[in-house]
DRENLUM-160330 format. One record per residue: x, z, y of N, C-alpha, C in turn; chain; residue in one letter. Coordinates in steps of 0.1 Angstrom, whole numbers, plus 5000, padded with zeros to 4 digits. Atoms other than C-alpha are relative to their C-alpha. Example, Ala and Ser with C-alpha at 12.3 -4.5 7.8 and 13.67 -1.06 7.14 Angstrom:
n_c1|n_c3|n_c2|ca_c1|ca_c3|ca_c2|c_c1|c_c3|c_c2|cadena|residuo
5009|5000|4988|5123|5078|4955|5009|5000|5012|A|A
4991|5000|4989|5137|5071|4989|4992|5008|5011|A|S
//
This chain:
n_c1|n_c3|n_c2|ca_c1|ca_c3|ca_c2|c_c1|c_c3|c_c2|cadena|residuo
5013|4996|4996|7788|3692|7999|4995|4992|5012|A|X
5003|5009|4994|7790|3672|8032|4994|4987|4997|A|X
5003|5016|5001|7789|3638|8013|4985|5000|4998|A|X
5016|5000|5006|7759|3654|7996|4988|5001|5010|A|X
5010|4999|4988|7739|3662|8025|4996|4987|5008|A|X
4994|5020|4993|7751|3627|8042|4990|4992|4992|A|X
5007|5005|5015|7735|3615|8010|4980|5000|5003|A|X
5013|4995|5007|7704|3633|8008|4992|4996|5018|A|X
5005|5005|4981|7698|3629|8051|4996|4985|4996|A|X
5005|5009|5003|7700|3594|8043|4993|4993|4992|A|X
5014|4998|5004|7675|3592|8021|4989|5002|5002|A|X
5016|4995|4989|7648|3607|8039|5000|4993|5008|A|X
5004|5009|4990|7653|3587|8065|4997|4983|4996|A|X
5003|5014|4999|7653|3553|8048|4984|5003|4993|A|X
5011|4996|5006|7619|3570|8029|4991|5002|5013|A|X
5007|4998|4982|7610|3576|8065|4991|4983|5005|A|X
4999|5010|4996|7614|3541|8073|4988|4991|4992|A|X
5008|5008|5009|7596|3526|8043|4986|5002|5002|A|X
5013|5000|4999|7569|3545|8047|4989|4995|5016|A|X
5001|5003|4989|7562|3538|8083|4999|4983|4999|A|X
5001|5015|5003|7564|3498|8075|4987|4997|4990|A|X
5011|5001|5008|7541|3505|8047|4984|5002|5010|A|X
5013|4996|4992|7514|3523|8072|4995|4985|5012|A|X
5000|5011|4989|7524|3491|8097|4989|4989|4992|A|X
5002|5016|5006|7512|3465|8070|4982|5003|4995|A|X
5013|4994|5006|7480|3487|8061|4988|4990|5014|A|X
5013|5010|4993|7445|3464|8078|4996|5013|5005|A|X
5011|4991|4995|7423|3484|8096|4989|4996|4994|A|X
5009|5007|5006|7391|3486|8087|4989|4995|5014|A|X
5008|5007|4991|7361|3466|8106|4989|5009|5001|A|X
5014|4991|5002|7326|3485|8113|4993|4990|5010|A|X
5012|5009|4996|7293|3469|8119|4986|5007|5004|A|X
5015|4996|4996|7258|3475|8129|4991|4986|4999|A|X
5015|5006|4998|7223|3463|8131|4998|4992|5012|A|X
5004|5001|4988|7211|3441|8156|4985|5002|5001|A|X
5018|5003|4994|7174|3440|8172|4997|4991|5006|A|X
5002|5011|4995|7152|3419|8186|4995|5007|5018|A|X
4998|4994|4991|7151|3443|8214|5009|4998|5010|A|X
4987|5003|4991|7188|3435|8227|4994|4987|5011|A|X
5002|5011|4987|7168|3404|8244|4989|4998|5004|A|X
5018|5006|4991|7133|3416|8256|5007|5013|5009|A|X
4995|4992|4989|7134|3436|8287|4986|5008|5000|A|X
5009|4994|5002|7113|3467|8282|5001|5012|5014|A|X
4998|4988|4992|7105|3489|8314|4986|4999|5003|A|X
5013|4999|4997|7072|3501|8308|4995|5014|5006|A|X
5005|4988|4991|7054|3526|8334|4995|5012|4989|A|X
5006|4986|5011|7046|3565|8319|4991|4998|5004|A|X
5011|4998|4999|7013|3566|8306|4997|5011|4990|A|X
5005|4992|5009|6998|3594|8291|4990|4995|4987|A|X
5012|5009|5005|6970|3572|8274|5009|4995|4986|A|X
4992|5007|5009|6996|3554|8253|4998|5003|4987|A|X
4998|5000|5016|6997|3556|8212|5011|5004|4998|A|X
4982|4996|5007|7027|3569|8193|4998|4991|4984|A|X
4994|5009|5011|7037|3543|8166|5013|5014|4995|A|X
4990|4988|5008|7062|3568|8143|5008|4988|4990|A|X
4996|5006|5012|7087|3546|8119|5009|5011|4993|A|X
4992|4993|5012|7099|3566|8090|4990|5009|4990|A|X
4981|5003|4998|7110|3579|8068|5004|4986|4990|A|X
4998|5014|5011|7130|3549|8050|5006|5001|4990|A|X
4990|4992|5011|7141|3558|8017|5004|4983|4999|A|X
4991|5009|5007|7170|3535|8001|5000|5001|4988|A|X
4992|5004|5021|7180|3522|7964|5015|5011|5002|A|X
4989|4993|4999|7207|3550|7960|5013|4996|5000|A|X
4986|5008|5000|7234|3517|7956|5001|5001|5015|A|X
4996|5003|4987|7229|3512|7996|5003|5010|5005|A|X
4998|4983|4991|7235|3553|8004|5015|4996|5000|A|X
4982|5000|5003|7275|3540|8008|5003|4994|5014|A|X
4997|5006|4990|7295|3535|8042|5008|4985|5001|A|X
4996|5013|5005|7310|3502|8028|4990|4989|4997|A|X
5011|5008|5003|7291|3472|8030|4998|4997|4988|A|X
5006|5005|5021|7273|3462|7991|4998|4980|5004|A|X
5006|5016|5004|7270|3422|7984|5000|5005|4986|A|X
5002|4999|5016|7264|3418|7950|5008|4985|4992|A|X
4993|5007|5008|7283|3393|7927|4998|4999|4986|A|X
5008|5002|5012|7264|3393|7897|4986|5007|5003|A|X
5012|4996|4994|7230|3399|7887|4996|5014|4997|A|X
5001|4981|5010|7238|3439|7874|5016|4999|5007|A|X
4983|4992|4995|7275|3440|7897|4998|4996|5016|A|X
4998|4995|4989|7280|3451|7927|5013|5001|5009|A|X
4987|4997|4991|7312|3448|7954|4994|5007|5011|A|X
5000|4990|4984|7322|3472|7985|5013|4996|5005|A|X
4989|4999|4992|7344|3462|8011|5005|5012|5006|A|X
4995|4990|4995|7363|3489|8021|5006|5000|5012|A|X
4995|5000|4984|7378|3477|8050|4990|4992|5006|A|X
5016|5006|4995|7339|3461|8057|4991|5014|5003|A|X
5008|4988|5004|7321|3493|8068|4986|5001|5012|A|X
5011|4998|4994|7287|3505|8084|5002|5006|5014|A|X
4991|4993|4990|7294|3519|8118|4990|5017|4997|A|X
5003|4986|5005|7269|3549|8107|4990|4994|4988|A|X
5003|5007|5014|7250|3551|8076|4981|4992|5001|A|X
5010|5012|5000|7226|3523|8067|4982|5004|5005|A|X
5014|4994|4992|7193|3541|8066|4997|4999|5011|A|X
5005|5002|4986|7199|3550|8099|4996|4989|5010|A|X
4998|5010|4994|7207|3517|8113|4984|4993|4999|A|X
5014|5010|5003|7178|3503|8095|4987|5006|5011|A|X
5013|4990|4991|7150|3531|8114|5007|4995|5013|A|X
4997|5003|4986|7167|3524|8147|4998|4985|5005|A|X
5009|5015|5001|7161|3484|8140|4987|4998|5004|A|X
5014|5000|5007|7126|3488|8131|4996|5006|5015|A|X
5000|4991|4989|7122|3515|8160|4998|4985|5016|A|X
4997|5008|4995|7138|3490|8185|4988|4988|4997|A|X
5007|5017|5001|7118|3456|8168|4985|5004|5003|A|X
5014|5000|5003|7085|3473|8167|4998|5005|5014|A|X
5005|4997|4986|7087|3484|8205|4998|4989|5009|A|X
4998|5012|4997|7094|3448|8212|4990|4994|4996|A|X
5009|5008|5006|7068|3437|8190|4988|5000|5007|A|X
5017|4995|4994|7036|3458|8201|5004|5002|5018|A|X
4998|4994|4986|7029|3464|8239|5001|5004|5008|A|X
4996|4985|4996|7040|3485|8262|4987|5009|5002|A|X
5014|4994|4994|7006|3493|8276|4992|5010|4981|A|X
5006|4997|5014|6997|3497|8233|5005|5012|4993|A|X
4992|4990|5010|7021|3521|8219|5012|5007|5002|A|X
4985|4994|5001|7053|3539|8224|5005|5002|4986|A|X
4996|5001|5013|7075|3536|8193|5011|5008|4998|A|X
4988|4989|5000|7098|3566|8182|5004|5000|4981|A|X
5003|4997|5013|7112|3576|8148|4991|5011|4999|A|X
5009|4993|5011|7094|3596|8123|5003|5013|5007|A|X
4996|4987|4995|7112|3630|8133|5001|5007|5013|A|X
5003|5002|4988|7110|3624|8168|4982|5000|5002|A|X
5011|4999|4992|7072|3625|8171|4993|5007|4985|A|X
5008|4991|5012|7051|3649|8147|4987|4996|5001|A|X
5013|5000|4997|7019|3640|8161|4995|4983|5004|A|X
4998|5014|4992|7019|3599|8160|4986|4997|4994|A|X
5012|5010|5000|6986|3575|8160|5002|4994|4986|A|X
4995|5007|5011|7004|3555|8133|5014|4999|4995|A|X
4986|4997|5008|7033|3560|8109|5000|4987|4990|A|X
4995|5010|5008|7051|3531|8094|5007|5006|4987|A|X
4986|4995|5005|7072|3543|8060|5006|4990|4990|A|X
4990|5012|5009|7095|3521|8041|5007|5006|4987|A|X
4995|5004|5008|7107|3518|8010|5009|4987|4992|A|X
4994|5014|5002|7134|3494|8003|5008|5002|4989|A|X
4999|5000|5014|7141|3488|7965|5016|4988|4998|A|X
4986|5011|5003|7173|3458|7973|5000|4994|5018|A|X
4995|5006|4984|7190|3447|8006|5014|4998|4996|A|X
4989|5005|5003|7220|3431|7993|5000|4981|4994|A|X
4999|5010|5004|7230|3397|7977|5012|4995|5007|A|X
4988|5009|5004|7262|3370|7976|5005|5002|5014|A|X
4995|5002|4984|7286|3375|8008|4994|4984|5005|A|X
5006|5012|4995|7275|3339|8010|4987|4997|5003|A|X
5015|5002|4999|7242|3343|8008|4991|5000|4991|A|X
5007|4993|4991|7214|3344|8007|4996|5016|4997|A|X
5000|4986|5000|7207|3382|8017|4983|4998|4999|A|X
5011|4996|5010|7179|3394|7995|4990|5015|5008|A|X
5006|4986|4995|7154|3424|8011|4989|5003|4991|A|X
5020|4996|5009|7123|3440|7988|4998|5012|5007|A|X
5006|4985|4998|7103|3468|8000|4982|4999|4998|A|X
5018|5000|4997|7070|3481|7999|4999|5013|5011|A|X
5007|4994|4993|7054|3494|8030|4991|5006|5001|A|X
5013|4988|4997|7028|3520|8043|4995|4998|5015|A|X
5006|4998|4985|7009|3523|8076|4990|5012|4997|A|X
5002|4988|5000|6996|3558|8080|4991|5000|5016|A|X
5004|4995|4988|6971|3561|8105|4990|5013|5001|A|X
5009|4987|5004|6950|3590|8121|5009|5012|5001|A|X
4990|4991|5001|6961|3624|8128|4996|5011|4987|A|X
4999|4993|5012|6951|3633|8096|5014|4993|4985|A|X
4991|5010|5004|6980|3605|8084|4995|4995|4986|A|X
5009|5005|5013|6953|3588|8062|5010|4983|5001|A|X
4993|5012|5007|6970|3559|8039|4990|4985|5004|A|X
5001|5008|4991|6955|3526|8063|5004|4986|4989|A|X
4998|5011|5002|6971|3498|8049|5014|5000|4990|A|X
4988|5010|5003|6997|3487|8024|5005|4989|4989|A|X
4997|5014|5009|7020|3459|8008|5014|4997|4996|A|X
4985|5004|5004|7051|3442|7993|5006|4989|5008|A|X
4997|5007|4995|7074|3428|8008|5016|4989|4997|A|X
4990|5001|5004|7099|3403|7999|5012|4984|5001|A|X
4987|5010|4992|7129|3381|8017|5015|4991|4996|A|X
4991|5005|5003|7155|3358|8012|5004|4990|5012|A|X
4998|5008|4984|7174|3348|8045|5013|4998|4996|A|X
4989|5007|5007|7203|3324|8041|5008|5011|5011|A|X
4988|4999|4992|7239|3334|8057|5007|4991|5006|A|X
4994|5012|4989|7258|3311|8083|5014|5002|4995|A|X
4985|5000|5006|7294|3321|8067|4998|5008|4995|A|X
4997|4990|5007|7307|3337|8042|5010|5015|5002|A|X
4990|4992|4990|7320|3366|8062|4991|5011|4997|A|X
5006|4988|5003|7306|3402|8068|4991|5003|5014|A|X
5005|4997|4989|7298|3398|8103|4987|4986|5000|A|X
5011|5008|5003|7277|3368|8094|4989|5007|4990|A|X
5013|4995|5006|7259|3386|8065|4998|5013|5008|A|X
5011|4992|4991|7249|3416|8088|4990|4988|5011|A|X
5010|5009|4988|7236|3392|8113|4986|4995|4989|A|X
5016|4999|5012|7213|3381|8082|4993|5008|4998|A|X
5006|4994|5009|7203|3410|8070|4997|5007|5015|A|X
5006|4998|4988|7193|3416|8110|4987|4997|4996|A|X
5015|5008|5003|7171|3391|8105|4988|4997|4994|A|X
5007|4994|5012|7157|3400|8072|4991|5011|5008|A|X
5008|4989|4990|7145|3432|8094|4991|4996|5011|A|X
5007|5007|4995|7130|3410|8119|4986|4993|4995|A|X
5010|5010|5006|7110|3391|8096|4990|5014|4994|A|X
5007|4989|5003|7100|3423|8081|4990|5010|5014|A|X
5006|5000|4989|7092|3434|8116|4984|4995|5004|A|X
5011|5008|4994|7070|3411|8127|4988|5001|4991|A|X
5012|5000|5009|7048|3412|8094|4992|5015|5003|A|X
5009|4987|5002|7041|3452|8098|4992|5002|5014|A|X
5000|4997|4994|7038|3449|8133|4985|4989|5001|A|X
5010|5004|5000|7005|3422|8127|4991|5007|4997|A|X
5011|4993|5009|6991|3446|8101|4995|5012|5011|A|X
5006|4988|4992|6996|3473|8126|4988|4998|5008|A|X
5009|4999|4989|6976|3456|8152|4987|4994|4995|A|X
5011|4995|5007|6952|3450|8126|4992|5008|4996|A|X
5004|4981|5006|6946|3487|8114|4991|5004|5016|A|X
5002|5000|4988|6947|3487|8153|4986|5000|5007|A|X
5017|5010|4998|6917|3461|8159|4988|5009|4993|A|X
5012|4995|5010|6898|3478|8130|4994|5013|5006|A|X
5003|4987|4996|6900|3512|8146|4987|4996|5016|A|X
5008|4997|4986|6886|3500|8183|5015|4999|5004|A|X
4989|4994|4993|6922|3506|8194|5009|4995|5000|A|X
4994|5013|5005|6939|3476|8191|5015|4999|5011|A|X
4990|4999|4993|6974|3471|8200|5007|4988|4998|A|X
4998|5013|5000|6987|3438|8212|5012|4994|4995|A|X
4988|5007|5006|7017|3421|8193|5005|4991|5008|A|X
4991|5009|4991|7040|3401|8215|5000|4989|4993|A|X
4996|5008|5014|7050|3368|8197|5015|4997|5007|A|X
4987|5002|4997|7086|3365|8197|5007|4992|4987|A|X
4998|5011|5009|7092|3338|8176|5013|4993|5004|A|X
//
């Protein structure tokens, strides 16, 4: 009975062992985010009551991008996820906090204050998004389509809208190089809604001045 025990102890422990070397050899996984074009204007604008409320949301997604794993695509109907490539929260979000951030950067301070959608019930002008593809080749280039809205009026009368649609190369074939694209993709998209805005703007009397950050 001793040997058997001797036996069976040693076993568990070399199962101990294995598994422990196995957990050692396991990758971590990486997590990513969005950048803005925010991170490099310096916004510290005085409280005004006067100001506009810009609103961005909400941003519906292609139900492929609702996943904490990054999507490239690898055919023109297939789809990869890195699993040890992931979102740091989910995409949507990232994307509205982008937008949020690019479009406070974009318009004025004196012009607008820019919040999401849920955050201000009572806004001058609501941006909302629809984005139909935000993926393509880890190599490149990352692909964006959407069709936008501009909502102005506190009756949130339908203002202005259009399609929109991107193809911004990638600098490596990596994961932290394709987010950095598909930043940029959001920028570019940025800048276009943030003209229309201060068109809708101009038209009203109430014009809100676009930065150029080119």
């Amino acid at each position: 009975m001793k040997i058997h025990s001797s036996l069976a102890a040693l076993l568990l422990l070399l199962l101990a062992v294995l598994l422990l070397a196995a957990c050692a050899r396991t990758p971590s996984a990486r997590f990513y985010t969005l950048s803005s074009l925010a991170e490099s204007t310096d916004r510290n604008a005085a409280a005004d009551r006067s100001r506009q409320v810009v609103a961005i949301g909400p941003v519906a997604l292609a139900k492929y991008l609702e996943h904490p794993a990054i999507t490239t695509r690898s055919g023109a109907t297939t789809l990869e996820r890195s699993e040890l490539d992931r979102w740091g929260g989910p995409l949507g979000d990232e994307i509205t906090r982008v937008l949020v951030e690019n479009m406070a950067a974009l318009v004025s301070a004196k012009g607008a204050v820019v919040l999401p959608w849920l955050e201000s019930s009572d806004a001058d002008y609501r941006l909302q998004l629809h984005i139909t593809r935000f993926d393509g080749p880890l190599k490149g280039p990352v692909i964006f389509n959407a069709t936008w809205m501009i909502f102005a009026g506190k009756r949130n009368e339908l203002a202005v809208s259009g399609e929109i649609s991107i193809a911004e190369p990638v600098e490596a074939p990596d994961y932290a190089a394709f987010s950095e694209a598909m930043s940029r993709a959001l920028a570019q998209l940025s800048r276009r809604v943030a003209a229309e805005l201060n068109a809708v703007a101009g038209a009203a009397d109430t014009p809100v001045a676009a930065k150029d950050h080119q």
